[in-house]
N, C-alpha and C positions, 0 to 999 in steps of 0.2 A: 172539415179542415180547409184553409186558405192558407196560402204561399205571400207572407206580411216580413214588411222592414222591421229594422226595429223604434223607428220613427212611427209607424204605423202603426206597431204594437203596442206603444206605450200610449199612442192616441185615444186607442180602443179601450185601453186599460182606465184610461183616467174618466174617459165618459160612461165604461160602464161604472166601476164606484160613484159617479155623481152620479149617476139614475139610481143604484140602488140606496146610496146613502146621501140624505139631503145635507149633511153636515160636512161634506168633504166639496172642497171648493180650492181651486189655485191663484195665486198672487207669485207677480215677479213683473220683469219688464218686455212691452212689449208679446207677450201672450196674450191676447184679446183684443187686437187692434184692427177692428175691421176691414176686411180687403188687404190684412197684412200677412206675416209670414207664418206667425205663430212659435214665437218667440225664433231663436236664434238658430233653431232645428227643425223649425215644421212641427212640433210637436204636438201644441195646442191649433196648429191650423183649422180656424174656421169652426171650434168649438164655440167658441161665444155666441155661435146663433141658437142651438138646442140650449145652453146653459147662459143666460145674459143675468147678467151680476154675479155672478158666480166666476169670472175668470177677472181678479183683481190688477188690472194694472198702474204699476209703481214707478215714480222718480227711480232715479239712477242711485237709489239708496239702498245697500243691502243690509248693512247693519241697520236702519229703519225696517224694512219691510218681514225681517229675519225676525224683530222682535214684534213685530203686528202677529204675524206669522204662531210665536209661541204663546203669545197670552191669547191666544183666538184656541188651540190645541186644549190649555191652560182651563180652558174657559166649556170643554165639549167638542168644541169643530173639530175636523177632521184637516186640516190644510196640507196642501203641496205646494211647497215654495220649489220657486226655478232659478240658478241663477243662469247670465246667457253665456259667462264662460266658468270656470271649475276654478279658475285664480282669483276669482273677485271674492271665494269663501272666505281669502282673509279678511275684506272688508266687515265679515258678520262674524268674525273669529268670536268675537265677546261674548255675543249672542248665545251662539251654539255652545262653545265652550263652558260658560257659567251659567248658563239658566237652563238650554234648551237640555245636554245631557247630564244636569246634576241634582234637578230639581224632582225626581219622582226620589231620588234617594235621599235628600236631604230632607223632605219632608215625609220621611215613612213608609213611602207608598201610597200616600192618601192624595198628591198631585200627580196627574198623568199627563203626558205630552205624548199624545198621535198627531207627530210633525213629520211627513217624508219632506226631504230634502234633495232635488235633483241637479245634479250639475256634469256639463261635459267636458270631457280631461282630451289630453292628447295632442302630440305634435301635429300638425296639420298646416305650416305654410305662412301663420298667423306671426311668428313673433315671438321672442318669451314671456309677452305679459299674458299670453291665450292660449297657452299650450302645455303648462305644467299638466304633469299626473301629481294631484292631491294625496292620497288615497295613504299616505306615509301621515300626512297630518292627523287624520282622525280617529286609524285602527287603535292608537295608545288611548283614545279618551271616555273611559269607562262613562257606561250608561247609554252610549249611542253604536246602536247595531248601523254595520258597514255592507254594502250589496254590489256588483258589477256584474251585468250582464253583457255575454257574449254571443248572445242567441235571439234573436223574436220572441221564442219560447218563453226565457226565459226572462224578459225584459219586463214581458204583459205578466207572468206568473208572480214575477218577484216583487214590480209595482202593487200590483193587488194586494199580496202576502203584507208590503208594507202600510199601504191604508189601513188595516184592519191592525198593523199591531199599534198598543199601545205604550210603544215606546219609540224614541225619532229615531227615525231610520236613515240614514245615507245613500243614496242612489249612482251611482258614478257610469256614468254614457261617454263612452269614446264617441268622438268626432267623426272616425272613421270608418264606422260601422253602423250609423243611423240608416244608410241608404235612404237621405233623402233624395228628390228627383228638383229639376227644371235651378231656380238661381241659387238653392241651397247643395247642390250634386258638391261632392266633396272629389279632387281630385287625389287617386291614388287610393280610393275605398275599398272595401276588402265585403264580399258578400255574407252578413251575418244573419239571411234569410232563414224564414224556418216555417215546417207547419206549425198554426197555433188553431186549436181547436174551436170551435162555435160555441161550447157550452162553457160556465163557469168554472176555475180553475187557478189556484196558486200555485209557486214555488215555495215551500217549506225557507223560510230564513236559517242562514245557519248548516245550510247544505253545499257540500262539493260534487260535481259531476264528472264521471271518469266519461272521458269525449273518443280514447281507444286504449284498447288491451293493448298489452305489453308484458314480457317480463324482463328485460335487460336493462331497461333505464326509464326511470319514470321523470317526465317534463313537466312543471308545474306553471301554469299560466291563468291570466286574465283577462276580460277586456281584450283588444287588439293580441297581446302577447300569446291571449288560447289559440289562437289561429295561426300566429305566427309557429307555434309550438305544432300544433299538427301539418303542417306544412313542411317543417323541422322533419318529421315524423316518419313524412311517404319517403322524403328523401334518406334517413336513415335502411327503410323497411327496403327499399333496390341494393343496397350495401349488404346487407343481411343481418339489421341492428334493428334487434323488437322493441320499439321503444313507447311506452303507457303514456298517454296526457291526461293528465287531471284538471280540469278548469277550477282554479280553486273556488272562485263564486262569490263564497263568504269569504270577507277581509276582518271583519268581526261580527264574533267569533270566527274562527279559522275551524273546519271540519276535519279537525285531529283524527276521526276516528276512518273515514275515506284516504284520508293522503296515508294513515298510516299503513292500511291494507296496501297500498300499492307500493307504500316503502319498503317492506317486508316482503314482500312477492321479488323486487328488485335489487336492493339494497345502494341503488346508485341513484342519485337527486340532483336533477338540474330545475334552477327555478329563472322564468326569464321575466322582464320584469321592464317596464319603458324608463319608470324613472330614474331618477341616480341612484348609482349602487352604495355611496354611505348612508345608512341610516334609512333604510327604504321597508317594504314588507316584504322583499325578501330573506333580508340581514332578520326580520324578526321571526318568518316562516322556520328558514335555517336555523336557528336557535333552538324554535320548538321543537323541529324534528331530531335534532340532535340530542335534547333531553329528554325527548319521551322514545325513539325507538335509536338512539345511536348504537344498540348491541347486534343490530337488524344492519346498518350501514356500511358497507364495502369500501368505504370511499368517501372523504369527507364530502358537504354537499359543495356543488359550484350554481354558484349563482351570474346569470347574464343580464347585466342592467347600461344602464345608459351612464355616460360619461358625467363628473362631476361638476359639469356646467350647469350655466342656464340654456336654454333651446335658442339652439343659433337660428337665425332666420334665413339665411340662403338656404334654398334648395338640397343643393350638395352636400353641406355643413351638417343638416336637421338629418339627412339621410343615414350619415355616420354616427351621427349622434346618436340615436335609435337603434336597439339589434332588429335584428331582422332576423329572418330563416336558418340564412347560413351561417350567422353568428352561434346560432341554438343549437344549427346541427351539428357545428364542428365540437363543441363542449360536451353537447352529449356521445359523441362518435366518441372523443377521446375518454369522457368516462366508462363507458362503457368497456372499452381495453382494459381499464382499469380491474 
């Protein structure tokens, strides 16, 4: 075992699938720019020297590189496309949308796309053109499995999980929990360290992880919002409110049959969530929960998301913008009375 970021874990991750599998190779911007960063998180740092031609660097073109990307999948390879922020996905909207997840279905099964797709989300200081949470765009778009990791663990498990499937996969990296170190250190980063094992090892796609027991109110989080949610948690657990987190994990598929154990144990749902609350994956969590265990539910569910802006850029503004802990705890405190 070693104690790895999750910048680190994903590092680990993509170089071992290139050692094991010659067909799996990444393109994006900026990843393999020798003596450089490795793309926009450290990610790819300094791979290009064990793997050289193997780390493809591209023009500022993501719908370009998005479809090199699928007709290389299309074709046998294995690729990982990077983009450096999680809002330039629109630029490959077309991409992904109409070829990248439709094309194993529209031709029967007989074309397969192993394309992982990695982009990082989340307010961070940048502005609202570098800071949306995506992650609302993609869950509706059948044929393309959705993933976020809140863990090391599960960052290297789940990257792995997704090279090998053959179907494109979604990857979504907050900003704020890569724990990169030196000019990429993110201020206001939240420790999503972990042990990750020496030997070979996935995360199952399509999995949730309950992160603490509970039975009086179960928090359902992602990305940044898991940690905010168990942080929510210890402060509830001094009150004397036992309250469950579930890391949802999977965005698509959603792991119906984990959130529902814990809905059923509680009967109370708070789902917290960064991005805005019209139309986000909580509005679509909430729904499922409601029609598949609403006879189990005390309480209709309450969902905590972010304000129906864009990400303001002051300091201050982004702060509020964003829930945070005490926004979680106070929803869950009071359903909980409920």
């Amino acid at each position: 075992m070693r104690r790895l970021g999750i910048a680190e874990a994903l590092r680990e991750a993509i170089a071992e699938e290139m050692r094991r599998d010659e067909r799996v190779f990444c393109i994006g911007e900026d990843i393999g720019v020798p003596g450089g960063w490795g793309g926009a998180f450290t990610v790819t740092l300094g791979l290009e020297k064990e793997f050289p031609g193997r780390l493809v660097d591209t023009p500022i073109a993501e719908n370009g590189f998005f479809g090199i990307a699928i007709g290389a999948a299309i074709l046998g390879m294995r690729p990982i496309a990077d983009v450096e922020y999680g809002d330039f996905l629109a630029c490959a909207m077309d991409q992904i949308h109409s070829n990248a997840s439709m094309m194993r279905y529209m031709s029967g099964g007989t074309v397969r796309v192993p394309l992982v797709m990695r982009a990082p989300v989340g307010a961070t200081g940048r502005g609202a053109q570098h800071a949306r949470n995506m992650e609302r765009f993609f869950i509706g778009m059948p044929g393309l499995k959705v993933v976020a990791p809140s863990t090391a663990y599960d960052a290297k498990g789940l990257l792995k999980a997704a090279v090998r499937d053959d179907n494109p996969v979604m990857i979504f990296e907050h900003k704020l929990l890569y724990g990169s170190k030196g000019p990429r250190g993110e201020p206001g980063a939240v420790d999503a360290t972990s042990d990750v094992p020496d030997e070979d090892y996935v995360v199952p796609l399509g999995r949730a992880a309950v992160r603490r027991e509970g039975g009086r109110v179960t928090i359902l989080g992602w990305l940044l919002m898991a940690h905010y949610a168990l942080a929510a948690a210890r402060t509830l657990a001094a009150e004397g409110i036992d309250a469950e987190v579930v890391d949802v994990r999977s965005l698509s598929p959603f792991d119906y049959e984990t959130i529902g154990r814990s809905v059923r144990k509680t009967g109370r749902v708070v789902i917290a969530e960064e991005g805005p609350k019209t139309g986000g994956v909580a509005a679509e969590l909430a729904a499922g929960i409601t029609e598949r265990f609403g006879d189990s539910l005390l309480a209709p569910v309450v969902r905590v998301a972010s304000a129906d802006v864009p990400v303001p850029f002051a300091p201050q503004l982004e702060n509020a913008y964003r829930p945070d802990p005490a926004r979680i705890c106070r929803a869950a405190g009071a359903l909980a009375s409920v």
